[in-house]
N, C-alpha and C positions, 0 to 999 in steps of 0.2 A: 201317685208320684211322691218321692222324697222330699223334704223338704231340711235345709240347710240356711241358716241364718248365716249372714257377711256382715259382719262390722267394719266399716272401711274411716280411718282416718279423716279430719278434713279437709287435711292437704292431701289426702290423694282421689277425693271424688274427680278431679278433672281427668284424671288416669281412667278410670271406669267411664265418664262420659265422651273421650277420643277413642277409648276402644268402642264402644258403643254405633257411634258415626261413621267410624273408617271401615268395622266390622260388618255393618249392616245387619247384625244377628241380636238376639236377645243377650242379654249379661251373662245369663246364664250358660249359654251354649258358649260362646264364648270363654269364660271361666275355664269349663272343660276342656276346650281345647287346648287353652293356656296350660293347661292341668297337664295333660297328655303330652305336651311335647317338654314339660320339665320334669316327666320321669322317664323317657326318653331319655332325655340327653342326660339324667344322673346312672342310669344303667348304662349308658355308653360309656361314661367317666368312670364309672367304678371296675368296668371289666375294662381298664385300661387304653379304650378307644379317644380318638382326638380329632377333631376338623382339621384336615390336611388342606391346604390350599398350594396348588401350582398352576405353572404355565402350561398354555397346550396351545400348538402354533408353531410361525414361524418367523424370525426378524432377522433381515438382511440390508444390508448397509444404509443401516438407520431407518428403514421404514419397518414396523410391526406391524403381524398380521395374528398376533397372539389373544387371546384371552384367557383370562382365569378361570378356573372351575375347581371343586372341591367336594369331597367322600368323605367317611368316616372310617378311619381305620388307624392301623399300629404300626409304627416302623421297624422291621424285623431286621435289617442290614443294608449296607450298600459297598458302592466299591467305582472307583473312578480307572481307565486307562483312556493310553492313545493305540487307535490302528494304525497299519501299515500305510495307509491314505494319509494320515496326518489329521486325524478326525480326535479329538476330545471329546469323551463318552463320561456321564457321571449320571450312575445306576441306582436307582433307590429300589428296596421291595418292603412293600407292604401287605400285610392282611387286612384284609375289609370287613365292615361289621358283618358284614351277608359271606363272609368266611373262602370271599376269592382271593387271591393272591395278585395283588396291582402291584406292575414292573413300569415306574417313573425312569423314563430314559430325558437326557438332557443332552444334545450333541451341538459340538459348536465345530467348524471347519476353521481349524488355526488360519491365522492370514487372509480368510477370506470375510470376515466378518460375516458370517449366517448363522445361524442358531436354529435347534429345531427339538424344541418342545413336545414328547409323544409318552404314550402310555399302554399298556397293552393289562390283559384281563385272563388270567388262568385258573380253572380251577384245582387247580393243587400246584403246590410248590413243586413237584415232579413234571408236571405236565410243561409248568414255567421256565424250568430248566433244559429240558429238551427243545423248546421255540427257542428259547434268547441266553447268550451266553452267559453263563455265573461261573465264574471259577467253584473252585472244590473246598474253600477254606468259607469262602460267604454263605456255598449253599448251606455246609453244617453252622455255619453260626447263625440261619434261616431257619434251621429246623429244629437247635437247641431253643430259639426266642417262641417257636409255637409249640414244644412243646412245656414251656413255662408255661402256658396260656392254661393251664390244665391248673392252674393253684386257683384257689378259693377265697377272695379278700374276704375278713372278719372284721367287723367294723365295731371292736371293740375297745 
């Protein structure tokens, strides 16, 4: 087995002994894990990925039946209209780090106070298109943002 020496500050031993307690694990294992989910999320950040957080749910005249929930992915475009119902639709599309295409719908019924919070899962921005409406100017400004996704950040 490897061995790796820790020098840890004195003001930060109480930090090692709550993770310790709360972890239930040895320091080391621990460490690791620490370790693993901050290159993680620096490869998530460096290839342009972000914690999205929305609504998903439904709230109608003033009671909520919503919660939050949250992915990792990139905002490739969106686009707000009204239907012929009187219905206000505001479209988000994203790419997911696992490379689906998440279509964030937000629909609110003018004058009726309801709202309705939904999400749907494609895998390919083609496929996304044929389920749920994108106009023609979003979908290409959808498909110029993925394929930017193709540069190489140099971190020099």
């Amino acid at each position: 087995m490897a061995k790796r020496n820790i020098y840890v500050k004195e003001k930060d031993i109480k930090v090692f002994e709550d993770a310790e307690a709360i972890g239930k694990d040895s320091i080391s294992n621990i460490i690791v894990e620490a370790l693993n989910l901050y290159i993680a999320e620096r490869k998530m950040t460096d290839q342009g990925f972000e914690k999205v957080v929305v609504n998903l749910g439904t709230k109608e005249y003033g009671t909520s039946k919503t919660k939050k929930v949250y992915f990792n992915g990139k905002y490739l475009s969106g686009f707000e209209y009204v239907d012929d119902k009187n219905s206000y639709y505001n479209i988000s599309i994203y790419v997911t780090i696992k490379d689906k295409i998440l279509i964030y719908q937000h629909q609110s019924y003018i004058g009726k106070q309801k709202d309705i919070y939904e999400y749907y899962i494609y895998n390919s921005l083609e496929e996304a298109q044929k389920q749920h409406y994108i106009p023609k100017n979003i979908y290409q400004e959808a498909i110029k943002a993925l394929e930017n996704e193709s540069m190489i950040y140099l971190d020099v």
